[in-house]
Gaussian input, Z-matrix of N, CA and C with variables (Angstrom, degrees):
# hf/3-21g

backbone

0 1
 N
 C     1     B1
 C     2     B2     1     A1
 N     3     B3     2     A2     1     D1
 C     4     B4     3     A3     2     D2
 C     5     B5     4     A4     3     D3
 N     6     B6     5     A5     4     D4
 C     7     B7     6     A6     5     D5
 C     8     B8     7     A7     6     D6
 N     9     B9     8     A8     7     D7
 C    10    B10     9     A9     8     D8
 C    11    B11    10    A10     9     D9
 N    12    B12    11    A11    10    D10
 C    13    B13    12    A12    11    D11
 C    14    B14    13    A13    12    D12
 N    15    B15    14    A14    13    D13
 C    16    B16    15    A15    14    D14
 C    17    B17    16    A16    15    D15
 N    18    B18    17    A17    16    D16
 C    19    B19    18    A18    17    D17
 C    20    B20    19    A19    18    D18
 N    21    B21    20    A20    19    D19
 C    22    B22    21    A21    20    D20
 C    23    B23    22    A22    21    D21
 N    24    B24    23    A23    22    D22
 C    25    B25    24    A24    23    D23
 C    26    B26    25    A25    24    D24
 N    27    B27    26    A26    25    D25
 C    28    B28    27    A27    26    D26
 C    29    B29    28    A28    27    D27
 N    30    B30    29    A29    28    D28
 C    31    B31    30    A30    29    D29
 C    32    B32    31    A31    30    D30
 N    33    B33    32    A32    31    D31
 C    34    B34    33    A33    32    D32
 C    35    B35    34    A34    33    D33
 N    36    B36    35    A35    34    D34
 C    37    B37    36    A36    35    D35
 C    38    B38    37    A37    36    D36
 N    39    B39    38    A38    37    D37
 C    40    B40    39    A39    38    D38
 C    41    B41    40    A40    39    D39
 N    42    B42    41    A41    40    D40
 C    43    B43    42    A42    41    D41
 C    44    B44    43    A43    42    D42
 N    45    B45    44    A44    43    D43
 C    46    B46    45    A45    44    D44
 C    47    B47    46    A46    45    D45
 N    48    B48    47    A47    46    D46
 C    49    B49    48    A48    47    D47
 C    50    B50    49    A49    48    D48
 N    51    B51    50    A50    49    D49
 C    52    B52    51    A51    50    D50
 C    53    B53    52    A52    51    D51
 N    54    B54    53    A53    52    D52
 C    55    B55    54    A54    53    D53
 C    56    B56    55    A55    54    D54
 N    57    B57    56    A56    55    D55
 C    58    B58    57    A57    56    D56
 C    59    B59    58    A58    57    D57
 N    60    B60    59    A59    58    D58
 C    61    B61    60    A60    59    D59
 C    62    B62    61    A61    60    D60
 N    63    B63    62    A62    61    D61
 C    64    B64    63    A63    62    D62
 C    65    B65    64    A64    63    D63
 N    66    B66    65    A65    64    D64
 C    67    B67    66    A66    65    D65
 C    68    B68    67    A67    66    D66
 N    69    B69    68    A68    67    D67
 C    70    B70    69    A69    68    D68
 C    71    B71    70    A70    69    D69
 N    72    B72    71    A71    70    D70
 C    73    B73    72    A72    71    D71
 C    74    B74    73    A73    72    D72
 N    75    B75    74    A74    73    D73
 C    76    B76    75    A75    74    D74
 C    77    B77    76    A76    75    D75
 N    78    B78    77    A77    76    D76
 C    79    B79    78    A78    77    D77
 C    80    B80    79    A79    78    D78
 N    81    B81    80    A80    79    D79
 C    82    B82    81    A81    80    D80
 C    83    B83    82    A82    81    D81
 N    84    B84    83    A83    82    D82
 C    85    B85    84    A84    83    D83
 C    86    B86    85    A85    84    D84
 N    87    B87    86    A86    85    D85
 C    88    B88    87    A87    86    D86
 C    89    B89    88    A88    87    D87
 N    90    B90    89    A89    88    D88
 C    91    B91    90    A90    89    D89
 C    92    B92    91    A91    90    D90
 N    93    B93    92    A92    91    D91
 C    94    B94    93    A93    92    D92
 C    95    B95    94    A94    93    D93
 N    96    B96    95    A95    94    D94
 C    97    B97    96    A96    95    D95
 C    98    B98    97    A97    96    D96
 N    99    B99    98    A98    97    D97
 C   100   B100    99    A99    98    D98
 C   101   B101   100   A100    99    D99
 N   102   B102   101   A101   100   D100
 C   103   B103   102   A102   101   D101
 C   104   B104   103   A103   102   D102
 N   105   B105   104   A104   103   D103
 C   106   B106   105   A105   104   D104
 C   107   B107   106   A106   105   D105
 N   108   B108   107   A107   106   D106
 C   109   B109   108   A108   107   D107
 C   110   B110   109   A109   108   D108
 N   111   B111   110   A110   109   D109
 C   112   B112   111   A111   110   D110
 C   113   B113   112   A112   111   D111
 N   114   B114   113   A113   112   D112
 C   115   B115   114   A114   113   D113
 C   116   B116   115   A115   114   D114
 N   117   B117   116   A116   115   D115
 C   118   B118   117   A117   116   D116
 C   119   B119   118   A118   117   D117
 N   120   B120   119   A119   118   D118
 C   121   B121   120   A120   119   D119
 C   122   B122   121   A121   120   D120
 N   123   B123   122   A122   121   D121
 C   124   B124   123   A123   122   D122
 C   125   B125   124   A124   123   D123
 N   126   B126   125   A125   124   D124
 C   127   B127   126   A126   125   D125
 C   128   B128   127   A127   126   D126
 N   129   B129   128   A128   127   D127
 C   130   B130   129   A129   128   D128
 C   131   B131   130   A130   129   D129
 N   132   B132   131   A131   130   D130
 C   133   B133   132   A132   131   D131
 C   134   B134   133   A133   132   D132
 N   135   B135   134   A134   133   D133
 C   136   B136   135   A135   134   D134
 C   137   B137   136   A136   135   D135
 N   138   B138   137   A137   136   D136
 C   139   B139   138   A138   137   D137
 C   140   B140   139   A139   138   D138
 N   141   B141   140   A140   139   D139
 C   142   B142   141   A141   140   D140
 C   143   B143   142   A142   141   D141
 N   144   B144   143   A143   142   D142
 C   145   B145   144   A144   143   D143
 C   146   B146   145   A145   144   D144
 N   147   B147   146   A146   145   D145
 C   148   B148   147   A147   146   D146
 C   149   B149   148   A148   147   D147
 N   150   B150   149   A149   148   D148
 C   151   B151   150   A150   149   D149
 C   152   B152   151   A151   150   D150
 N   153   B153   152   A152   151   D151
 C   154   B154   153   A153   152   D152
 C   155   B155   154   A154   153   D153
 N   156   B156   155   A155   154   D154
 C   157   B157   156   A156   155   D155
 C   158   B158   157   A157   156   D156
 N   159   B159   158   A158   157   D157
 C   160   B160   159   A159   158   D158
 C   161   B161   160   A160   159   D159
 N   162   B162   161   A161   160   D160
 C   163   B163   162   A162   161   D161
 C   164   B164   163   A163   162   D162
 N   165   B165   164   A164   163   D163
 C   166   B166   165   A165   164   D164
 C   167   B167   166   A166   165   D165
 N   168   B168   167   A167   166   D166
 C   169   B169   168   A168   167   D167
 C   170   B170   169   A169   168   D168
 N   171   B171   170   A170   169   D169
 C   172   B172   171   A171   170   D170
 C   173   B173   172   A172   171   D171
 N   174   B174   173   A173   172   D172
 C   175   B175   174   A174   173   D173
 C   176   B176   175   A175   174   D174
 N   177   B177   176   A176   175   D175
 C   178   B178   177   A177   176   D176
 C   179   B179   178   A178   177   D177
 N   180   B180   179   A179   178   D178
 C   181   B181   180   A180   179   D179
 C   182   B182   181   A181   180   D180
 N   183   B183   182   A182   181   D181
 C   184   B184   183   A183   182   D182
 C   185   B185   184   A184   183   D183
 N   186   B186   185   A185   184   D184
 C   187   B187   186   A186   185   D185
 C   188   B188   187   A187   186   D186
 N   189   B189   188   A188   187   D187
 C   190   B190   189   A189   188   D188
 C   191   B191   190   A190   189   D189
 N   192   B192   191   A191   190   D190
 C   193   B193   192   A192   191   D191
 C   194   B194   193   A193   192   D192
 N   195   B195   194   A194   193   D193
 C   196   B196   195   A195   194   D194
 C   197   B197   196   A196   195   D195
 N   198   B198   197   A197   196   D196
 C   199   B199   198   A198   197   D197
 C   200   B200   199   A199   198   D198
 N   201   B201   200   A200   199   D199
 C   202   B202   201   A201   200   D200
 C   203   B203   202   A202   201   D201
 N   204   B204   203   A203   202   D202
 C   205   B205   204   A204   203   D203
 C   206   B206   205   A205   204   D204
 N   207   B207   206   A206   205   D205
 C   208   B208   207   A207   206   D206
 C   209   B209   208   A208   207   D207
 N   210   B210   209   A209   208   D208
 C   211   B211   210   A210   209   D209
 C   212   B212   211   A211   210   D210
 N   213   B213   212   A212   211   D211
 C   214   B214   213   A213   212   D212
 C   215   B215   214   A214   213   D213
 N   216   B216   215   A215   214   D214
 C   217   B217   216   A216   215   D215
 C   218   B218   217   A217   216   D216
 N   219   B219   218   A218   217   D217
 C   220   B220   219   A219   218   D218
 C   221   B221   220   A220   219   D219
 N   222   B222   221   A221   220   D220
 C   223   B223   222   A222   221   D221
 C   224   B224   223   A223   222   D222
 N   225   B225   224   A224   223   D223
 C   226   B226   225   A225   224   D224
 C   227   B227   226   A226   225   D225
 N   228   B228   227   A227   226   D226
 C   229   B229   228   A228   227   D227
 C   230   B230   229   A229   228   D228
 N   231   B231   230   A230   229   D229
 C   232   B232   231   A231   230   D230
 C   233   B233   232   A232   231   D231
 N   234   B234   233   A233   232   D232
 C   235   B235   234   A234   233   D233
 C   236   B236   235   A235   234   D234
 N   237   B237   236   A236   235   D235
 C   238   B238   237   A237   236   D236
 C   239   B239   238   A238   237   D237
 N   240   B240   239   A239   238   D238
 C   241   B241   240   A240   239   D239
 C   242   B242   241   A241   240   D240
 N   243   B243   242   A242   241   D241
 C   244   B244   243   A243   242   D242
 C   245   B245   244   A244   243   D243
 N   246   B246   245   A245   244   D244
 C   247   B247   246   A246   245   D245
 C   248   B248   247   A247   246   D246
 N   249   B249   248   A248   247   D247
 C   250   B250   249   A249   248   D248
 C   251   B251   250   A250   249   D249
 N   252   B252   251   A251   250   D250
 C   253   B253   252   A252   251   D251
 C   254   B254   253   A253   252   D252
 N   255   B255   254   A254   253   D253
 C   256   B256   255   A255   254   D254
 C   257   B257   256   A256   255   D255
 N   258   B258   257   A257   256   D256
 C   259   B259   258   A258   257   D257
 C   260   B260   259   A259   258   D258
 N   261   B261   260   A260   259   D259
 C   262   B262   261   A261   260   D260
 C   263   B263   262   A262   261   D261
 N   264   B264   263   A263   262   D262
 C   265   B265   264   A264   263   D263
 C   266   B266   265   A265   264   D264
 N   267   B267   266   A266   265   D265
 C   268   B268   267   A267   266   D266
 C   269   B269   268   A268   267   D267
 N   270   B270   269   A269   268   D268
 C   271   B271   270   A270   269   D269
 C   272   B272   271   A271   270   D270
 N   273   B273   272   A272   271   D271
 C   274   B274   273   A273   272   D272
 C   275   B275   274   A274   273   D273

   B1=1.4397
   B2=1.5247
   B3=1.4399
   B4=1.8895
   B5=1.1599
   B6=1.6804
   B7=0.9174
   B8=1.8345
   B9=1.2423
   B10=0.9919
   B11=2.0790
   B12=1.4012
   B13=1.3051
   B14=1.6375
   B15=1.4739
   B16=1.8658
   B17=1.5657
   B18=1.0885
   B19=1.5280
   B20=1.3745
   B21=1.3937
   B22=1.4841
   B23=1.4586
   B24=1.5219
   B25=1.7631
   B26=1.4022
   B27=1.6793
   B28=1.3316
   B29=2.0389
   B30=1.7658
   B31=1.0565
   B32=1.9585
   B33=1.2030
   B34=1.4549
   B35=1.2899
   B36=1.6546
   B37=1.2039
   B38=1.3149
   B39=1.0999
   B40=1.7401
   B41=1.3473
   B42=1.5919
   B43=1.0664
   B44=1.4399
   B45=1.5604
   B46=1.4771
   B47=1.4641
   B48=1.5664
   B49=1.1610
   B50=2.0358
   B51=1.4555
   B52=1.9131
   B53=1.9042
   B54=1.0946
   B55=0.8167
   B56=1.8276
   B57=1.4842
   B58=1.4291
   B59=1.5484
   B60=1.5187
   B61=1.3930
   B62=1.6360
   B63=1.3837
   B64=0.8130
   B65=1.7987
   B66=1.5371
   B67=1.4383
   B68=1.5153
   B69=1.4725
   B70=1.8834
   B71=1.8637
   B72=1.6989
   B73=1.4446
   B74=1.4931
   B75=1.5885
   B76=2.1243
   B77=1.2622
   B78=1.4462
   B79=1.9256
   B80=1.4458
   B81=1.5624
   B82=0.9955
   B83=1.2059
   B84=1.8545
   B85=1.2868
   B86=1.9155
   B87=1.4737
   B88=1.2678
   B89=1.6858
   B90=1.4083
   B91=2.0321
   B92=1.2554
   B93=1.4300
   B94=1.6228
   B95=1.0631
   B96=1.4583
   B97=1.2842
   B98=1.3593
   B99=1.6150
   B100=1.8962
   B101=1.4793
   B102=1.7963
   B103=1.6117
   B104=1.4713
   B105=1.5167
   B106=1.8258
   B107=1.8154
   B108=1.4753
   B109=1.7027
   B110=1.3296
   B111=1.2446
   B112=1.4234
   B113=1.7544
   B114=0.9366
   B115=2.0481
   B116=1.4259
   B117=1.7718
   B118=1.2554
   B119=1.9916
   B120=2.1437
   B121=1.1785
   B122=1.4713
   B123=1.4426
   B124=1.3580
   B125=1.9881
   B126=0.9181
   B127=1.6578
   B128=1.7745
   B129=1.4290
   B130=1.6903
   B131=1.5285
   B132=1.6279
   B133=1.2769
   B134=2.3937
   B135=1.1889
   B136=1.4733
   B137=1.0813
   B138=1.7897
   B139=1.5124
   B140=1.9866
   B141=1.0743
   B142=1.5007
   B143=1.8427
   B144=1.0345
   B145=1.4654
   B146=1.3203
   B147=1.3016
   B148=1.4556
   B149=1.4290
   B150=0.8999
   B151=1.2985
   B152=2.1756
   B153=1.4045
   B154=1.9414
   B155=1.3299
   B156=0.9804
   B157=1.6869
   B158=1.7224
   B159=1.4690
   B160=1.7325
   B161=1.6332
   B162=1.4220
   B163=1.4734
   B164=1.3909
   B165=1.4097
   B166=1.2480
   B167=1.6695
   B168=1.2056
   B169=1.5246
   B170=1.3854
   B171=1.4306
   B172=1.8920
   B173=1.6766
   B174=1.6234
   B175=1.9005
   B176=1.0354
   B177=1.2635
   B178=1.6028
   B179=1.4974
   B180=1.3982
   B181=1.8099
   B182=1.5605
   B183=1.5701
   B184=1.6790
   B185=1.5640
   B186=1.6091
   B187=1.5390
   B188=1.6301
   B189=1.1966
   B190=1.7847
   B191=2.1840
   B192=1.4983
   B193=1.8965
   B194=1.5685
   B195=1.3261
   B196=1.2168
   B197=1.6496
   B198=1.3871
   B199=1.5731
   B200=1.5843
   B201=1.5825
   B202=1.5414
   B203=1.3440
   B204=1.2975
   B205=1.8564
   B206=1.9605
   B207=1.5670
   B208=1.2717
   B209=2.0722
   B210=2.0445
   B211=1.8659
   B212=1.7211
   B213=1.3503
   B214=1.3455
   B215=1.4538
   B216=1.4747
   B217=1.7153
   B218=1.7679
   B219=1.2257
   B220=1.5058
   B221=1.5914
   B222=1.8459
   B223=1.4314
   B224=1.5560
   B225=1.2749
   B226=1.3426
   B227=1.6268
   B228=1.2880
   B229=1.5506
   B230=1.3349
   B231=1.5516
   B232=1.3376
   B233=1.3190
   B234=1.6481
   B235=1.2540
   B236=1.4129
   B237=1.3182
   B238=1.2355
   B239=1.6926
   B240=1.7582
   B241=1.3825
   B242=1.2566
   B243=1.6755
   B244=1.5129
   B245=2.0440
   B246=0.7354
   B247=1.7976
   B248=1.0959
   B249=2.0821
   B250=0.8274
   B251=1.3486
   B252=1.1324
   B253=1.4447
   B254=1.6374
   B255=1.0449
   B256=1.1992
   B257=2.1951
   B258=0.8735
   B259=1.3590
   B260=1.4350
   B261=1.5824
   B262=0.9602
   B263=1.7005
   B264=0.9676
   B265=1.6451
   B266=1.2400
   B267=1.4606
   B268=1.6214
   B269=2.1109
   B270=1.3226
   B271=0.9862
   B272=1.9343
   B273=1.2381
   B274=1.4146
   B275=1.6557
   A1=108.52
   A2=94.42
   A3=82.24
   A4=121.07
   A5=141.73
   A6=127.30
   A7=125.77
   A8=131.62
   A9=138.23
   A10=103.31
   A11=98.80
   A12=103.10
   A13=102.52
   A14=121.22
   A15=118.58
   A16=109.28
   A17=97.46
   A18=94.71
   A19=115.11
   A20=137.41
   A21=138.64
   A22=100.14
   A23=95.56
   A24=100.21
   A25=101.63
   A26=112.10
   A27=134.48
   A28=87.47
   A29=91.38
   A30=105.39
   A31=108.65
   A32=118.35
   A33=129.82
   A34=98.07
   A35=158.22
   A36=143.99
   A37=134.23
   A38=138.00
   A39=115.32
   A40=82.45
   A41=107.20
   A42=112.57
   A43=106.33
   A44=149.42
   A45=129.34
   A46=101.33
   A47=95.33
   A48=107.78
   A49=93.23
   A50=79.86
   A51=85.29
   A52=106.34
   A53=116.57
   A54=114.88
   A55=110.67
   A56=100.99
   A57=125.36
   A58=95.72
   A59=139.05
   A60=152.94
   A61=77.65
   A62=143.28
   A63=144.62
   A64=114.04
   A65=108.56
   A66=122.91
   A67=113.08
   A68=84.59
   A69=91.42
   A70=131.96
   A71=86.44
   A72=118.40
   A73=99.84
   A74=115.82
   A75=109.63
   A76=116.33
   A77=104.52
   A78=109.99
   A79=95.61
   A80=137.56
   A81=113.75
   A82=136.27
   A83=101.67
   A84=125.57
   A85=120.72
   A86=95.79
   A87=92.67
   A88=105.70
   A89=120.39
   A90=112.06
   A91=110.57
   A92=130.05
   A93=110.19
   A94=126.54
   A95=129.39
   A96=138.74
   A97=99.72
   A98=97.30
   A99=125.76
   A100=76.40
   A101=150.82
   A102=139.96
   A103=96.20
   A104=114.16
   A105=96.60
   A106=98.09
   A107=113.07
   A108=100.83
   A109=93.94
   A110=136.17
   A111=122.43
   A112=113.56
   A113=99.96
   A114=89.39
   A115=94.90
   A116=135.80
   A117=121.53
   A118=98.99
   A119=92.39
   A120=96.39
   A121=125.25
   A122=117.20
   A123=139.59
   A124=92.13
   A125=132.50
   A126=133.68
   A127=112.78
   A128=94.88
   A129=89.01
   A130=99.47
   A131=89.52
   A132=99.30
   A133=104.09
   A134=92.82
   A135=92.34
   A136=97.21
   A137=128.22
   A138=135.41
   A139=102.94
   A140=97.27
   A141=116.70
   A142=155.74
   A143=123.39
   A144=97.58
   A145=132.95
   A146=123.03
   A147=120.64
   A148=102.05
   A149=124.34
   A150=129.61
   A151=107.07
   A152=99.25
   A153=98.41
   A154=95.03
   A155=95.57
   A156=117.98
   A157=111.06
   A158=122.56
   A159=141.97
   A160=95.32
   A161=114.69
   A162=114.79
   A163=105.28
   A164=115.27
   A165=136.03
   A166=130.20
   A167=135.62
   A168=137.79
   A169=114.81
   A170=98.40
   A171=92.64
   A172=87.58
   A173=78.38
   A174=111.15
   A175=111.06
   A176=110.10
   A177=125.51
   A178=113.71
   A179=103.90
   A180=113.08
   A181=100.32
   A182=113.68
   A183=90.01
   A184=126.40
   A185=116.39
   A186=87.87
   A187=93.37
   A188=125.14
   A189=133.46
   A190=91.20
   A191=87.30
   A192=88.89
   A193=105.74
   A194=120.24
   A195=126.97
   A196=94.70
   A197=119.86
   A198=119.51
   A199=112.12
   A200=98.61
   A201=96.26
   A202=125.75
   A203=108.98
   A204=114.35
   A205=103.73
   A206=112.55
   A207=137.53
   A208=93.18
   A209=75.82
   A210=82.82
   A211=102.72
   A212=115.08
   A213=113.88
   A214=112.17
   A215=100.00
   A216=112.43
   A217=116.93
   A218=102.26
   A219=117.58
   A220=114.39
   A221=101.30
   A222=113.13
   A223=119.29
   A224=123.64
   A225=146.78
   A226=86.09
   A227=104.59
   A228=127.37
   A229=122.99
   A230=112.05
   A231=120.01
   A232=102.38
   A233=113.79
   A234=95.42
   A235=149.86
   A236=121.09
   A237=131.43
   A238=98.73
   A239=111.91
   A240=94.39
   A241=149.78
   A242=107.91
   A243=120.24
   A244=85.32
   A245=117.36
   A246=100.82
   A247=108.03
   A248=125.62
   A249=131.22
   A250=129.44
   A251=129.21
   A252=126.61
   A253=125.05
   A254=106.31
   A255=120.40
   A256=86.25
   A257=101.72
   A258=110.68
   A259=111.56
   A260=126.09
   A261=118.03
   A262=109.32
   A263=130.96
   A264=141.25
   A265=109.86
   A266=131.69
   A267=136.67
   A268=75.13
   A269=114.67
   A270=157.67
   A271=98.05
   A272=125.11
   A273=116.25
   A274=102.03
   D1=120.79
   D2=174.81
   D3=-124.75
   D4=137.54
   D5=-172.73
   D6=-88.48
   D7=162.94
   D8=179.05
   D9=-81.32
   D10=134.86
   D11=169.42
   D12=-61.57
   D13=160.73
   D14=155.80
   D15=-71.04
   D16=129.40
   D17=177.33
   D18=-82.96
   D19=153.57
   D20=173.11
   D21=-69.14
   D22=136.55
   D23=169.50
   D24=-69.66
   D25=153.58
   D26=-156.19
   D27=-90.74
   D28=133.08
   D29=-159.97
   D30=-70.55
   D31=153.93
   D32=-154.30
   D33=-78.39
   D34=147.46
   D35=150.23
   D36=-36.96
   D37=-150.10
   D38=145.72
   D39=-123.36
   D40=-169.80
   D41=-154.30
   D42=-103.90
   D43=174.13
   D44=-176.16
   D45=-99.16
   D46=153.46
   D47=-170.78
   D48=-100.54
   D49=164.67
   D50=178.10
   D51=-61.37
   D52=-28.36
   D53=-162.40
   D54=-65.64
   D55=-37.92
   D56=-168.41
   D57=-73.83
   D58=-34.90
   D59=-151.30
   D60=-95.02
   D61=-91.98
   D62=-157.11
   D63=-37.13
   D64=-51.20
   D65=173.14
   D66=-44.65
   D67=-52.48
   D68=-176.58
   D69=-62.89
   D70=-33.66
   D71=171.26
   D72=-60.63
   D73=-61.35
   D74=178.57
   D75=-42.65
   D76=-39.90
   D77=-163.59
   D78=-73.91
   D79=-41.20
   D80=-172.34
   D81=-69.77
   D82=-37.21
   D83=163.42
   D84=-40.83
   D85=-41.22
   D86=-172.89
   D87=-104.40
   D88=1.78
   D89=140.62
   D90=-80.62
   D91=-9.14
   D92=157.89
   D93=-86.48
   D94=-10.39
   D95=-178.12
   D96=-61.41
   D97=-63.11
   D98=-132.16
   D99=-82.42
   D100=-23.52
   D101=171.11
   D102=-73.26
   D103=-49.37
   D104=-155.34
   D105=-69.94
   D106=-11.71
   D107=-174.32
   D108=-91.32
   D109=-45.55
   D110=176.59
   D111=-55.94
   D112=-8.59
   D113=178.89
   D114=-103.01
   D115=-23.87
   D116=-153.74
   D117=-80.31
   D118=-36.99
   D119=-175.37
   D120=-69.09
   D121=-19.92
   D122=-172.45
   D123=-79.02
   D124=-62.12
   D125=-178.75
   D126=-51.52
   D127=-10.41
   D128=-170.63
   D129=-137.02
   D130=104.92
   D131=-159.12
   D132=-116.63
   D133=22.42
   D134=-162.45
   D135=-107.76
   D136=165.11
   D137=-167.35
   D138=-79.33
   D139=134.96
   D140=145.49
   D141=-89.55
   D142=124.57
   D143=164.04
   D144=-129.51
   D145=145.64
   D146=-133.94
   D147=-135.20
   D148=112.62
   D149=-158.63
   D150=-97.45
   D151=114.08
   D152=173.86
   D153=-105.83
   D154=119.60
   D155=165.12
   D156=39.73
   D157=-56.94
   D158=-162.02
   D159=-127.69
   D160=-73.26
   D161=-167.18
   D162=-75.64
   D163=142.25
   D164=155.75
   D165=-82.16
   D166=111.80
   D167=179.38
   D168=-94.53
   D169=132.26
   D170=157.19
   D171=-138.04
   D172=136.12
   D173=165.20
   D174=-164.20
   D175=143.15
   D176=173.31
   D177=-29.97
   D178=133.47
   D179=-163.80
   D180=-65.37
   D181=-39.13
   D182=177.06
   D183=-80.35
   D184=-2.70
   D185=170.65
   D186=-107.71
   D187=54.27
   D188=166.21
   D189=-108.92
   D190=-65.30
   D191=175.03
   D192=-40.91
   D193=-63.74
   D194=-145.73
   D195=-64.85
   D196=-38.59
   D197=-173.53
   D198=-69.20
   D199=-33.38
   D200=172.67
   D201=-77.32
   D202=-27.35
   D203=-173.13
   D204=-73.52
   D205=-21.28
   D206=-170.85
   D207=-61.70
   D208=-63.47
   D209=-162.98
   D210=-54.13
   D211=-34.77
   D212=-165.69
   D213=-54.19
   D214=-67.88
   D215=156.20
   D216=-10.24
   D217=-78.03
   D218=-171.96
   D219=-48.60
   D220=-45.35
   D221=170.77
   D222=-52.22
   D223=-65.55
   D224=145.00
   D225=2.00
   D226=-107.70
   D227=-168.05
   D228=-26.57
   D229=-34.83
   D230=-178.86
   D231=-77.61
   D232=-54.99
   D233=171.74
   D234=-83.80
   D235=30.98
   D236=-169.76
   D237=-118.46
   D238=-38.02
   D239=143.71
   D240=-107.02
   D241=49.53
   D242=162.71
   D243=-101.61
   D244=-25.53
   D245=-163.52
   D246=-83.16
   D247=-25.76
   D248=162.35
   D249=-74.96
   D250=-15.93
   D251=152.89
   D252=-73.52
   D253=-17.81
   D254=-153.11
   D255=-92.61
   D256=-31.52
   D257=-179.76
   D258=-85.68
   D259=-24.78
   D260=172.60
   D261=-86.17
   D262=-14.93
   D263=177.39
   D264=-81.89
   D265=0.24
   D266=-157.34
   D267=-110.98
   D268=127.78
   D269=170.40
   D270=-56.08
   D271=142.90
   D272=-175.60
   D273=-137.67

């Protein structure tokens, strides 16, 4: 007959920090974005034309959305890491 050691109760998490709530809060925000733009661009499926400055474009309205929701993205990104460097270079 053999006995089982007691096992240690399984250790507690810690608790979240604001920081982690806030993180979690972006990610969601931005899987609801990145679904409601994938369904807006997916519903609009007819030609466009889009005028830069001189030249005129026609292409299908969803890869016009899809290029813009792209640039937005990219914009976003760049600037979140210019503010974030910029915060790590600030002297404490």
């Amino acid at each position: 007959m053999t006995t089982q050691a007691p096992q240690p109760p399984p250790a507690s998490q810690p608790p979240r920090t604001a920081a982690d709530k806030a993180q979690r809060s972006r990610m969601i925000g931005a899987i609801v974005i990145a679904v409601v733009a994938i369904w807006f661009i997916l519903a609009n499926t007819r030609k466009a034309s889009i005028t830069f400055w001189i030249v005129t474009v026609t292409s299908p309205m969803w890869l016009t959305l899809a290029g813009t929701f792209l640039a937005g993205m990219l914009t976003s990104l760049l600037l979140t890491r210019t503010r974030t460097r910029k915060r790590q270079k600030q002297p404490q």
